[in-house]
C-alpha positions, -999 to +999 in steps of 0.1 A: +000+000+000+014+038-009+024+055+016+010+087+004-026+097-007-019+107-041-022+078-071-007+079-102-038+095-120-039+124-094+000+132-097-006+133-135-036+156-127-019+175-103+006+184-134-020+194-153-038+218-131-006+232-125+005+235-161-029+255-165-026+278-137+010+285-152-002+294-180-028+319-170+001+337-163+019+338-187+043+308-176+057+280-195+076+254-182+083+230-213+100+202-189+068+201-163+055+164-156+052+135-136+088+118-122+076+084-125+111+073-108+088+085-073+064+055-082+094+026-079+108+011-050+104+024-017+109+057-027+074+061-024+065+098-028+053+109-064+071+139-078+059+170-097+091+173-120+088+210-124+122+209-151+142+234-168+133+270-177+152+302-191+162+328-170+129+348-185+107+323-173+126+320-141+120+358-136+083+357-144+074+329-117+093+346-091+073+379-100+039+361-102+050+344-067+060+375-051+027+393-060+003+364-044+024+368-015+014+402-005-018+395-012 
């Protein structure tokens, strides 16, 4: 039994929702998915891979960020 609450189809969903909400701001990270390596073993935890971005995208996210925190 997982030792988490999440199953496979909710980590992939969770990716998605987040790939959305990314994008209604302008944000695109190409590299965003599931790390199935989390699945295996006794690892156990799924991972949101979030990947790579350019320093532009970097920027935006941390702007975006920033303003929901003084919110």
């Amino acid at each position: 039994m997982p030792i988490h609450p999440f199953t496979p189809d909710d980590v992939h969903d969770l990716a998605k929702e987040l790939r959305t909400a990314l994008k209604d701001h302008g944000i695109t990270l190409p590299s965003l998915g599931v790390d199935l390596p989390g699945f295996a073993g006794s690892y156990g935890v799924p991972l949101v891979a979030l990947g790579n971005c350019n320093a532009a995208t970097a920027h935006k996210l941390t702007e975006v960020l920033r303003k929901a925190a003084t919110r």
